[in-house]
C-alpha positions in Angstrom: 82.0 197.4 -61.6 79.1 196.3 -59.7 79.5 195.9 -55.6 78.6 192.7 -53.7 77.6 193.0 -49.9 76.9 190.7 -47.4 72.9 191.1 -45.8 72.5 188.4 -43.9 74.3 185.1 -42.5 73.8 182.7 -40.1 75.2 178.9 -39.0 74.4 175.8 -37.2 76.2 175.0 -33.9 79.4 172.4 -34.6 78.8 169.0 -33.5 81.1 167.0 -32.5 82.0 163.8 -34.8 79.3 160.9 -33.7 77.8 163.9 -31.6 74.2 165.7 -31.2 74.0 165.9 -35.1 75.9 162.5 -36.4 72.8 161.4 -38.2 72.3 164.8 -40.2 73.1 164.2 -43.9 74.2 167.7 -45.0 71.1 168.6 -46.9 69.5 167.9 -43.6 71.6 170.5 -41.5 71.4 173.3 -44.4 67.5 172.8 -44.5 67.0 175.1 -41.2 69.3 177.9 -42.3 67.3 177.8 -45.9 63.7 178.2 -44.0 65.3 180.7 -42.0 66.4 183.0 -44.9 62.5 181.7 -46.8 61.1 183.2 -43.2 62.9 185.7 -42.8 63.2 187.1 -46.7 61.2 185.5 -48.6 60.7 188.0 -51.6 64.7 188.1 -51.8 64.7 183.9 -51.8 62.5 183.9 -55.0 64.8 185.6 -56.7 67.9 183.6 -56.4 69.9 183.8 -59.0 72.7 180.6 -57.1 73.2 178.4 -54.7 77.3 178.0 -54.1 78.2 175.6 -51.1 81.4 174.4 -50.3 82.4 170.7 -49.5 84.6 168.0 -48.9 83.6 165.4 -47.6 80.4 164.7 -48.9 79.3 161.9 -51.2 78.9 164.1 -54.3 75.9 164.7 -56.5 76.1 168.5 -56.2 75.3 168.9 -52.4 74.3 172.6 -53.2 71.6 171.7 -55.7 70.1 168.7 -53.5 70.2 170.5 -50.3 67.7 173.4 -52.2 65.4 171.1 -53.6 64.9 169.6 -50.0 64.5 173.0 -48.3 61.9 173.5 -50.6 63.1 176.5 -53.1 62.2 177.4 -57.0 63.7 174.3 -58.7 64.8 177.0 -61.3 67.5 177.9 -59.5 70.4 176.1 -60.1 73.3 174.9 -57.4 76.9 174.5 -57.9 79.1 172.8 -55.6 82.9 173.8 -54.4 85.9 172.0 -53.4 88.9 173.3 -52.3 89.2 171.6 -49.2 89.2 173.5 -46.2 89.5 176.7 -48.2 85.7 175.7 -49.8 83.2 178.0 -47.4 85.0 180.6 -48.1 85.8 180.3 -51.8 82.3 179.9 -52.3 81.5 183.3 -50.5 84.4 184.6 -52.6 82.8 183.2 -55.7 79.2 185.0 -55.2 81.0 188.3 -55.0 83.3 187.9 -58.0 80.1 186.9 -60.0 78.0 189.9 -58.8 81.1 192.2 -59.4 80.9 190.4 -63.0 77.2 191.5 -63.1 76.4 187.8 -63.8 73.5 188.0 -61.2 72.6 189.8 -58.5 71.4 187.2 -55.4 73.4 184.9 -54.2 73.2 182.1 -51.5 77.0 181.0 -50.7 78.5 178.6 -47.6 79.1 175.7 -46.9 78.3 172.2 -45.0 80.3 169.3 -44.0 78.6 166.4 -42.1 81.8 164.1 -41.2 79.6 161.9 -39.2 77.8 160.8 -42.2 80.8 161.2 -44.9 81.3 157.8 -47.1 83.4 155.5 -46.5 86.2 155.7 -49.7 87.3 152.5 -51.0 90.4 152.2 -53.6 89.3 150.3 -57.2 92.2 147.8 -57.9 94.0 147.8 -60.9 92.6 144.7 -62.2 88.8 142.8 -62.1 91.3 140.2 -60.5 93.2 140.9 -58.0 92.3 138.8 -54.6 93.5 141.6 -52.1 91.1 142.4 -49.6 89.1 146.5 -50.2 92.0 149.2 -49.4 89.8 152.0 -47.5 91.2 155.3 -47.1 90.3 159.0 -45.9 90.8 161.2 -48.1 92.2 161.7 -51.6 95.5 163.1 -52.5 96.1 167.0 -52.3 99.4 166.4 -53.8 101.8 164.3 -55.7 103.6 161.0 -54.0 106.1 163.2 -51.7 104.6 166.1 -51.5 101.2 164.7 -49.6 102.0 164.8 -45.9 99.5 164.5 -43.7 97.8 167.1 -41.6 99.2 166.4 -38.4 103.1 166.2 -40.4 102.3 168.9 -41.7 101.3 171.0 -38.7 104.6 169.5 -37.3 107.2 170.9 -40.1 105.1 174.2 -39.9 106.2 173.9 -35.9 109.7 173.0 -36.5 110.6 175.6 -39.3 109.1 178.7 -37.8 109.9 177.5 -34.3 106.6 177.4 -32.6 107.6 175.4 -29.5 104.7 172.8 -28.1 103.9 175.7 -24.9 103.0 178.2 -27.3 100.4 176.2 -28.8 99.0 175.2 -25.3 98.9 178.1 -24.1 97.5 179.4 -27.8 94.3 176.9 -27.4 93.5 177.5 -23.6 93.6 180.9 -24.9 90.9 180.1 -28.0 88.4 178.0 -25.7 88.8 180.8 -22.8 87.7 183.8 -25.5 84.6 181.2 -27.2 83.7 180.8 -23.7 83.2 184.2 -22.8 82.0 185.3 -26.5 79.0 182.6 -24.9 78.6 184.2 -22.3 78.1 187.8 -23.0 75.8 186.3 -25.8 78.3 187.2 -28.7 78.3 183.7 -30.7 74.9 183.3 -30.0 73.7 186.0 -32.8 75.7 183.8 -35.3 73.8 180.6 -34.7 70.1 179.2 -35.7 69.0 176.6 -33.1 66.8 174.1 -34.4 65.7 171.2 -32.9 67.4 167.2 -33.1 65.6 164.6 -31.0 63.4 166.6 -29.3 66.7 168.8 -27.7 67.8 172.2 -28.9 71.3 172.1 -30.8 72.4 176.0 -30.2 75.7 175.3 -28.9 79.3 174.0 -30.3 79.9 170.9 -29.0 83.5 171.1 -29.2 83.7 173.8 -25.8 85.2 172.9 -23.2 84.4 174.6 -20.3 86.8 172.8 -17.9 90.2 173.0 -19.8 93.1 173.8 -18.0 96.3 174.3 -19.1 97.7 172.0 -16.7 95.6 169.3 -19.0 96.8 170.4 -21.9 100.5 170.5 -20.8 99.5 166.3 -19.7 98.4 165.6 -22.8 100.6 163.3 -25.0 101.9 164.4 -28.9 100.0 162.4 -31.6 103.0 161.5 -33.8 106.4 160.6 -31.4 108.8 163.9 -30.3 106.2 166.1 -32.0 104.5 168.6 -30.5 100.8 168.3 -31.6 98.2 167.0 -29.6 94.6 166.2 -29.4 94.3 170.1 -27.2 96.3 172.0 -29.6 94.3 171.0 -33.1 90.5 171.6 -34.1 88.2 168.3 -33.9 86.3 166.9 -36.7 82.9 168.7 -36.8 79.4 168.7 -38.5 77.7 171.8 -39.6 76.5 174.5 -41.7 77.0 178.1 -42.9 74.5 179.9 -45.7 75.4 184.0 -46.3 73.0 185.8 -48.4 75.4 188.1 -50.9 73.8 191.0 -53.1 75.0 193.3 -55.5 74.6 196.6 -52.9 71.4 198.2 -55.4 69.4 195.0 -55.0 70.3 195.0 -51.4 69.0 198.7 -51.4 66.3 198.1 -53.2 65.2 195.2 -50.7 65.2 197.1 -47.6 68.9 196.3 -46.4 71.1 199.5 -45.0 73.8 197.4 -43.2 76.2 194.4 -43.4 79.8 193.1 -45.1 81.1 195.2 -48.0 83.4 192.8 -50.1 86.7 194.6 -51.4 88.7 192.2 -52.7 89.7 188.6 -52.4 93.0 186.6 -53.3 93.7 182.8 -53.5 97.7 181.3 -53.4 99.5 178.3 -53.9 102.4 177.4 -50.8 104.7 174.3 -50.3 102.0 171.3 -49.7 104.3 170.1 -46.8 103.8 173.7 -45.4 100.3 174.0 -46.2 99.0 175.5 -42.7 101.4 178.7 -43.9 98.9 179.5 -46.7 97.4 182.5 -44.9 100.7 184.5 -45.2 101.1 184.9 -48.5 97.1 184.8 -49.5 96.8 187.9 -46.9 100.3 189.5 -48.0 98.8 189.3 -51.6 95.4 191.0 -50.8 97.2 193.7 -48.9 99.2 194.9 -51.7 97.2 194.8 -53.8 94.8 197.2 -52.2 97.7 199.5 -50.5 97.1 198.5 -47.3 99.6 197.7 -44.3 98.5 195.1 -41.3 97.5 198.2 -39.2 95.0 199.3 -41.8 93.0 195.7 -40.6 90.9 196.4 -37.4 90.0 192.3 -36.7 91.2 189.0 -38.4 89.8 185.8 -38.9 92.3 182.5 -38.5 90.9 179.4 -39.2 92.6 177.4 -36.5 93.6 174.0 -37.5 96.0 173.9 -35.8 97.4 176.3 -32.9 101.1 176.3 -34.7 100.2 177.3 -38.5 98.3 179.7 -36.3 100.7 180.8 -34.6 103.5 180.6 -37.6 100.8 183.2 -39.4 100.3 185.7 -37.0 104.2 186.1 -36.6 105.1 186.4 -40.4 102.1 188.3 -41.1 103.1 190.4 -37.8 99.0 190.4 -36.8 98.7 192.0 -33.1 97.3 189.2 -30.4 94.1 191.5 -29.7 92.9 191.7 -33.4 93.3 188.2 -34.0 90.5 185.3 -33.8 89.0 187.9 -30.8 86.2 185.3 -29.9 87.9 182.0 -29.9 88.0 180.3 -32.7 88.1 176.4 -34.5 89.9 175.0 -31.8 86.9 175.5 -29.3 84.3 176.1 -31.9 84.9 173.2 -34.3 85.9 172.8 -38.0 83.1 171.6 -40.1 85.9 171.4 -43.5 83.8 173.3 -46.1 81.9 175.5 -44.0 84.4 176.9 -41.8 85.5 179.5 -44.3 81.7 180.7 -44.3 81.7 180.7 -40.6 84.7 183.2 -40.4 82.7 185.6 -42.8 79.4 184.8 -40.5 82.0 185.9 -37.5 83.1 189.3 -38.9 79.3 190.0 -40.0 78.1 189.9 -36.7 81.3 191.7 -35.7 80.0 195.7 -36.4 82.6 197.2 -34.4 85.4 196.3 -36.4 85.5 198.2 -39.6 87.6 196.6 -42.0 88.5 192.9 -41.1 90.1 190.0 -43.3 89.2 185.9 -43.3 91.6 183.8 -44.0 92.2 179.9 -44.1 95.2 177.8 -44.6 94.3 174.6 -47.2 95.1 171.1 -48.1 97.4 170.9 -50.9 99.2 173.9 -50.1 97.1 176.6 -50.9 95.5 179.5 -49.0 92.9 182.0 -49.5 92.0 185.5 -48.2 88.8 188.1 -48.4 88.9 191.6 -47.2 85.5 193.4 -46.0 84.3 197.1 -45.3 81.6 197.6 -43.1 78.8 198.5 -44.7 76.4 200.6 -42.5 
């Protein structure tokens, strides 16, 4: 079987919704990370064999193939977009690899983009040309039958109440996740991971989400969204803009090229969980992966969390028994952001740029009740 590798990633900075980037259509914040790679490889980018972006929120036409043809590459190569909600970033890097290990090509582009700013308003078509009721607008389509279709915030509360996660572990869990991003910023660590560009005239190299300031005393002030919960504005990620693009190669290409360093992919795994639990995803989806390849939770030097939310969090890292230091070591969505399909491309961009670490898992809980899991080798 053919091996896939990741050679190269790189991401945007997260805006914040109706922040620095709220004009950006997505094809519009991919574009810099495509003339990077054209720049910076260009013999590799003319032999692309796919484009494979996740999304959610977008407006449809295949984001993947538009966002190509307006950065500019062959207009032979095709585009294919992916949805599974916030597992899509990371399904589509999951997807490259499983295609390259199927020797159905050997260069791949895979990420994602969401642009929530700028995602379309969604109205409901009545059941008849004449009905008189005013346009039903809504946010987002159903994961999951009538029942079974909570949303995020219930959700994130059940996950709270039935593994017990009280409201000052998740304060202290997102002090905690802006406190690491902040000094991963300052010792220049996030930096490698991100392309500025320019908006305006101003350089966007930073996630706007940060903040600098946060105390837990603010946190501890700050009121539950839904009444007795425990979930608050502190304790959840924001809505964000941005984008991820990882260049994946089967490893003889990736020779062949010049590259001698970067993200061997080992295996992957993708699970279905109780939608009204659907933070939990990451348990099984990494319990799956890990048996399937003989390994125990020690065997894993550094995971990546997507942090929704600091109690499915929180839930995972005790069922899964992950030790606090290997877990989400820079900060993570909570500070950073979570751009819906491209935050499981920006957990792979994380461990890429993470060389110490050896072998390292990304992992994200999903919409619908679902989770998924890859598991790297560092390739050097």
């Amino acid at each position: 079987m053919k091996e896939a590798v990741i050679v190269a990633a790189k991401r945007t900075a997260f805006g914040k919704y109706g922040g620095m980037v709220k004009h950006l259509e997505p094809e519009q914040l991919l574009k810099p990370l495509f003339n990077h790679f054209k720049d910076a490889h260009p013999q590799v980018m003319l032999a692309i064999d796919d484009v494979i972006l996740g999304n959610v929120t977008g407006n449809g036409g295949n984001i993947a193939r538009k966002s190509l043809l307006e950065a500019g590459l062959n207009q032979q190569i095709p585009g294919v977009t992916i949805d599974r909600q916030c597992g899509s970033g990371l399904d589509a890097v999951i997807h490259a690899c499983r295609m390259i290990q199927a020797g159905a090509g050997t260069i791949f582009i895979a990420g994602g983009v969401e642009s929530i700013s700028r995602a379309p308003w969604k109205i409901k078509r009545p059941q008849s040309i004449y009905e008189t009721y005013l346009p039903e607008f809504y946010e987002r389509a159903s994961f999951a039958p009538e029942g079974q279709d909570p949303s995020m915030i219930e959700a994130a509360e059940k996950v709270a109440h039935v593994y017990q996660v009280p409201r000052e572990a998740q304060d202290d869990y997102a002090w905690k996740s802006h406190r690491k991003a902040i000094a991963a910023y300052e010792n220049q660590t996030i930096s490698r991971e991100i392309l500025p560009f320019n908006v305006n005239g101003k350089v966007f190299n930073k996630d706007e989400s940060i903040k600098p300031k946060l105390t837990q005393r603010t946190l501890s002030r700050l009121k539950p969204v839904l009444p007795n919960g425990t979930i608050t504005v502190g304790n959840c990620c924001m809505k964000n803009d941005g984008a991820v693009l990882l260049m994946v190669m089967e490893k003889e290409t990736a020779h062949d090229y010049g590259f001698k360093s970067g993200l061997d992919f080992i295996d992957s795994s993708t699970v279905g969980v109780d939608p009204t639990l659907l933070g939990i995803g990451p348990v099984p989806a990494v319990s799956k992966l890990l048996k399937r390849q003989n390994y125990a939770i020690e065997d894993i030097d550094a995971f990546e969390l997507n942090e929704a939310f600091a109690s499915q969090v929180i839930a995972s890292q005790h069922a899964l028994n992950i030790p606090e230091v290997k877990l989400n070591i820079y900060g993570g969505a909570i500070a950073t952001g979570h751009p819906y399909g491209a935050s499981g491309a920006a957990l792979v961009t994380r461990l890429f740029y993470m060389e110490q670490y050896h072998r390292t898992i990304a992992t994200m809980g999903i919409g619908g009740g679902m989770g998924n899991a890859i598991l790297f080798e560092r390739w050097s």
